[in-house]
N, C-alpha and C positions, 0 to 999 in steps of 0.2 A: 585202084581197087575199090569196090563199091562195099560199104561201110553194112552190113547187118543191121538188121535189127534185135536187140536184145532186148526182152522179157523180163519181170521177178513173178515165178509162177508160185512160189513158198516163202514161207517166212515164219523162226521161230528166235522164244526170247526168252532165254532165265536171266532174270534179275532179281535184285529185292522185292520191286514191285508186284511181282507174280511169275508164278512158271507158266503162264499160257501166253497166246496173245491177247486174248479177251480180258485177262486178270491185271496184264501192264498194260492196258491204254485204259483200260476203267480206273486205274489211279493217275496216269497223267491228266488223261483228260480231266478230271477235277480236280489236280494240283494236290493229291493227299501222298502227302509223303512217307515215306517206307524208309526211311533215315532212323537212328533209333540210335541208344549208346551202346558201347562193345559192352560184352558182357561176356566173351570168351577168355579175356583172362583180365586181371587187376589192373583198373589204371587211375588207380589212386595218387600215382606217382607221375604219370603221365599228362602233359599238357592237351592233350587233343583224347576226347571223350567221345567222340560218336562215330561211324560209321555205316555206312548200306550194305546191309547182312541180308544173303540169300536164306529164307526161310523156309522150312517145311520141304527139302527135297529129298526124295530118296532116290538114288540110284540106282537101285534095284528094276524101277520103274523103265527106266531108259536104256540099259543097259542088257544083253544077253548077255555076251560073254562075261561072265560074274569076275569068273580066277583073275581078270585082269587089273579089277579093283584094287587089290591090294598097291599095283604098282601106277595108280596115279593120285594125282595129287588133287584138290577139290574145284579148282578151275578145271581143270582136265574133264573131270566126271560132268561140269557144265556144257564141256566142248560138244562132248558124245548126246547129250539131251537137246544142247540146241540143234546140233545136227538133224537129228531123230524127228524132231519137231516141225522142223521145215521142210524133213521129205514126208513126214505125216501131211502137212499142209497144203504140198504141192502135189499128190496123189500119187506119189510115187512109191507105187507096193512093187513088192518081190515079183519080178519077173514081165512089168511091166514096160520099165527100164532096162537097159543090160548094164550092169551097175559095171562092167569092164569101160564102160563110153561114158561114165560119168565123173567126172573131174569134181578136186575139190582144196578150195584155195584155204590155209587158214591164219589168222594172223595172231599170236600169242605175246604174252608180257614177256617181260624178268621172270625166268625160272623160280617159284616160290621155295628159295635156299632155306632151307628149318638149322637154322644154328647150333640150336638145341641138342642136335645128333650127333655136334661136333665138343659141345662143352665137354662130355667126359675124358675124351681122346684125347684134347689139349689139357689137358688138367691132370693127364698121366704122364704129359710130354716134357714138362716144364724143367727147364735149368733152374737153378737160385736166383738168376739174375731176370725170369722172366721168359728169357728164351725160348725156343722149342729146341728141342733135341730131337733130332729126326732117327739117333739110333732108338730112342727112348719109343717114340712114336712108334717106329716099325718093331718094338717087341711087345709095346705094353698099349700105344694109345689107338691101331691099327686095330685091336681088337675089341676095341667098344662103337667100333662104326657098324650103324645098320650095314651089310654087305651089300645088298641093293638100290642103296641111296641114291644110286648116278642115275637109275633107272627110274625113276622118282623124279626127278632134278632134269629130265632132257626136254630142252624148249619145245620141240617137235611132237611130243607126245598125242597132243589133242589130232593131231595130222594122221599119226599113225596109228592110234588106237581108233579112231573113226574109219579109217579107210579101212583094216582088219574087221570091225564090228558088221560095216555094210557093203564089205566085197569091192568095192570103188578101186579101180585101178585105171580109171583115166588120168588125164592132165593134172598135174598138184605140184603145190609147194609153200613152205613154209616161211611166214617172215615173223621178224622180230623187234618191235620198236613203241613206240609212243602211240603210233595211229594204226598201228600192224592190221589191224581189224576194215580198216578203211580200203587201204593198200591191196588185201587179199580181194576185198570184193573190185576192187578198179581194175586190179589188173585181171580178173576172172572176167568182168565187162569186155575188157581189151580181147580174151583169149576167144569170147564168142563174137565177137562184133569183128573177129578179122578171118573166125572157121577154124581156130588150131581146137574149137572144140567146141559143141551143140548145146551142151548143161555143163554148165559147173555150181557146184556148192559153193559160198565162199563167204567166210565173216571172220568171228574171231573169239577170246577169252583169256579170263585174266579173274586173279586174286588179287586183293593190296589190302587186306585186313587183319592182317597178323601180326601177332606184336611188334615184328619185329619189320614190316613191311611199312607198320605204322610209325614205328622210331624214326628206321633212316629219310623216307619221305616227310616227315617232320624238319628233322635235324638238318638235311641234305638242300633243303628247296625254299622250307620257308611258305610254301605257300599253300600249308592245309589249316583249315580256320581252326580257333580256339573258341569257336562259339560250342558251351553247354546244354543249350536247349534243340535237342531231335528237330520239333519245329521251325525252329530258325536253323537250321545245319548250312546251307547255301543262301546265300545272297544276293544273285549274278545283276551289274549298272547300277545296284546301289552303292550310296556313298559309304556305308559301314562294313561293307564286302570285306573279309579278310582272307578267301582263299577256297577251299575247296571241301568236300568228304570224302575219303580215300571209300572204295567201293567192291564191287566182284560182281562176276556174271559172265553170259554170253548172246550173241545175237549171229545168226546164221539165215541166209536169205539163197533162192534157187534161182539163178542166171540162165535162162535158156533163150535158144535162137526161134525166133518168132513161128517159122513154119513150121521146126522143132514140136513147138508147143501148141501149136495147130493139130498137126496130125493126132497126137496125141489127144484131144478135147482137153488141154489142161485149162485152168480156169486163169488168167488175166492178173495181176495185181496194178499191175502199174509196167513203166517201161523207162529204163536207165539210157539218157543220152546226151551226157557230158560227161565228164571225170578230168579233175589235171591232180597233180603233186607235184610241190617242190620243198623245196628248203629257205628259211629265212638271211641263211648265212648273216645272223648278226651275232655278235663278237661271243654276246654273252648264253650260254645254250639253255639257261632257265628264262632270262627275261626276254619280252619280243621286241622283236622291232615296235620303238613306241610310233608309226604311222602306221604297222600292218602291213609292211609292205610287200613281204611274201605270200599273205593271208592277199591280198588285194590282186596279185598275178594270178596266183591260184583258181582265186573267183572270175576273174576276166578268161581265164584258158578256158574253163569247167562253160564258159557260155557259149566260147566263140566253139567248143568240142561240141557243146550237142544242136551247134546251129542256128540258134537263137539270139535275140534283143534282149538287153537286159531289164526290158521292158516287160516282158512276159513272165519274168520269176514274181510269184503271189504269195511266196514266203520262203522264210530265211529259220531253218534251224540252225541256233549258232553254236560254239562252240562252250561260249561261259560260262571258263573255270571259278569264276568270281573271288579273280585275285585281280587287286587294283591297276596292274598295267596291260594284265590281259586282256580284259573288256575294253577299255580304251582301245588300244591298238585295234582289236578290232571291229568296234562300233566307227574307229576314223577309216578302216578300209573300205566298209561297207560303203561310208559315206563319198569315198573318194570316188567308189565305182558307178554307184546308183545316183549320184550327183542330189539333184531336188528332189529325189520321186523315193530316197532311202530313207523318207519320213512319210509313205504312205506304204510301203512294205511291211507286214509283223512280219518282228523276230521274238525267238520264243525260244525254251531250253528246256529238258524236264529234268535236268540236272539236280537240281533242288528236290526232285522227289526221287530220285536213286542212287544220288551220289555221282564221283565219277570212277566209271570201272576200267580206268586204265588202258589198256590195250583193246579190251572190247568195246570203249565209249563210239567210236567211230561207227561200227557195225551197228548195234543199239540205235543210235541218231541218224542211221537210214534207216533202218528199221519204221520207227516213229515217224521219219519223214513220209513214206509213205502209207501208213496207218493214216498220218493227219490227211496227209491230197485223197486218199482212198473215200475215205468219211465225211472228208467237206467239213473237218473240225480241226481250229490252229491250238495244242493247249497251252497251257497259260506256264508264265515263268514266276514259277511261286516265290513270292519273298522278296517281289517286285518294290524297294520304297522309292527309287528315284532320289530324288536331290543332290546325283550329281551334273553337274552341267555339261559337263562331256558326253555323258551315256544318254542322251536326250532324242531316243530315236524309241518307235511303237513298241515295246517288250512283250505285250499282251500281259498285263497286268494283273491279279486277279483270278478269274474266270478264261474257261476256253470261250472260241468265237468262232463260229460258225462263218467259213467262206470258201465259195467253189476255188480249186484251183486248178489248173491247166500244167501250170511248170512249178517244181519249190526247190529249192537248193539247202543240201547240208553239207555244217562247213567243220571244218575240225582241225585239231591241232596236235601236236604229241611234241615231249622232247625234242630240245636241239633244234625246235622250230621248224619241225616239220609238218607242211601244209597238207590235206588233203580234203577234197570240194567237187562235191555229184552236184548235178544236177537230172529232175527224176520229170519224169512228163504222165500227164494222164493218161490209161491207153486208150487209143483209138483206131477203128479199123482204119 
């Protein structure tokens, strides 16, 4: 069967760095960070002090159906704007589309579970010893539960309040995972590049800034910095690297099939033609494989997918969560694929200016990926010091750097070691 062509004819992005696209590449590209400390509640007691807080959004904005608001949660309300954003982008107005034939993949976190809702309940449920008493619960603790909570709480939410908001009853479906955001747009790639559909929406969103988002990924992983200063928040190949900024946001991009977006006069972004994922299957499901070696398959599938040398990728958005075994693992995969020539490749991350947002990071850093090939600008991985001898490959240090590319590859990672790696081509007729 002869492969399609697939298009990104849109592209939108709430992050910390800005709600447009022109507001987030104007802090990437000059490496100014939008990292800040929490301020939404005390963490005086808390080891880890900062965060990439989405600023100045209202929902109102993005949003028609208001009455819905109450039942989502504030990633959710990101889902429905990046959404919005990216059929603003792609010129897809009311009745231009038949939004019945427009598909829409999305890829979502961990449910943002509010504890909080459940302290009173449990605190009426209690035996002496500690216990819960579920007769206690079903008379007394049952009724200090918001009743709506589940609705609130459903991973699918950004899925179903977006397809309700703009009519969309094509192709869709929901995942749920580490890369979830990556995932939704690969496999949206796959669903137009084989015909089971013409456009799909597809990216993702995700919260991890709440107190309590911020405890257990703390507590749980290990591997969110304890750096104090907004400024230094991420560190990605440096030797003083200790880990990450837990983040929020969303990034949502338009997959359409070439003649698709022909007929239509839609405007061009770029064109997706690689994608692989897999699993690292190593023992331990926070640490990676220390050679990369799933990250290394991943990127080998993603080239020989979209038919290419790996001669021809002109940069590498990585994934660096800038915790010390991550960036190794895979600055040694890069090396092992790109051989001599994966010290004349920039790699580069805008990590350090947004944090990482979890389930949306994937979506995001295509996003970027194709902002950077679009403009002919690589930007810079802020907070670049080097001295470690392992991570001794181009980072783009500094300043952004101006260079044409043809092919660039982003690369990503999520939980349990799971790989996912596009590669994005310039378009041409």
């Amino acid at each position: 069967m002869k492969k399609r062509r697939v298009v990104i004819t849109g592209a939108g992005l709430i992050t910390p760095a800005g709600l447009t696209l022109e507001e987030n590449w104007e802090a990437m590209a000059n490496g100014r960070t939008a990292i800040s400390r929490m301020a939404d509640f005390d963490t005086s007691s808390f080891p880890v002090k900062l965060c990439g807080k989405v600023k100045g959004f209202d929902p109102n904005k993005y949003i028609g159906n208001r009455k819905n608001l109450r039942f989502m949660m504030k990633d959710v309300q990101y889902c429905l704007a990046a959404v919005r954003l990216a059929c603003e982008d792609g010129n897809i107005e009311p009745g231009a589309v038949d939004p019945k034939e427009i598909g829409l993949y999305v890829g979502s976190g961990e449910s943002e579970v509010r504890y909080d809702r459940f302290f009173r309940a449990v605190g009426q449920s209690l035996n002496e010893d500690g216990s819960i008493s579920y007769r206690k619960f079903g008379s007394l603790g049952s009724r200090a539960i918001y009743p709506s909570f589940m609705l609130l709480d459903l991973g699918n939410n950004g899925l179903c309040y977006s397809s309700i908001e703009h009519g969309f009853m094509g192709i869709s479906c929901n995942f749920s995972c580490g890369a979830s955001s990556g995932f939704a747009i690969g496999e949206a790639f796959k669903a137009v590049q084989t015909g089971e559909a013409d456009m799909v929406i597809a990216g993702g969103h995700d919260s991890l800034v709440s107190c309590f988002e911020n405890y257990f990924h703390y507590a749980a992983t290990g591997m969110v910095t304890k750096e104090q200063d907004p400024e230094k928040g991420m560190k990605p190949y440096s030797a003083e690297r200790d880990g990450f900024v837990l983040s929020e946001g969303a990034g949502f991009v338009v997959l359409e099939e070439l003649e698709h977006a022909r007929r239509r006069s839609a405007a061009i972004r770029g064109e997706v033609v690689g994608y692989s994922c897999n699993c690292d299957t190593h023992d331990d499901l926070l640490t990676p494989d220390p050679e990369g070696e799933g990250v290394f398959y991943a990127m080998r599938a993603a080239v020989k997918d979209a038919g290419a040398d790996i001669s021809r990728i002109d940069y590498i958005n990585s994934e660096s969560n800038a915790t010390p075994a991550g960036d190794v693992a895979e600055t040694r995969a890069i090396k092992r694929l790109f051989g001599k020539r994966s010290y004349e490749i920039p790699v580069s991350s805008v990590k350090p200016v947004i944090g990482n947002p979890g389930a949306a990071a994937s979506a995001v850093d295509f996003v970027v990926s194709l902002l950077a090939m679009e403009k002919g600008v690589i930007p810079p991985t802020r907070n670049f010091t080097g001295k470690d001898p392992e991570c001794d490959l181009d980072y783009v240090p500094g300043v952004s750097r101006r260079k044409q590319m043809a092919y660039v590859m982003s690369v990503n990672k999520g939980w349990g070691g799971q790989n996912c790696v596009f590669v994005l081509k310039q378009f041409t007729q």
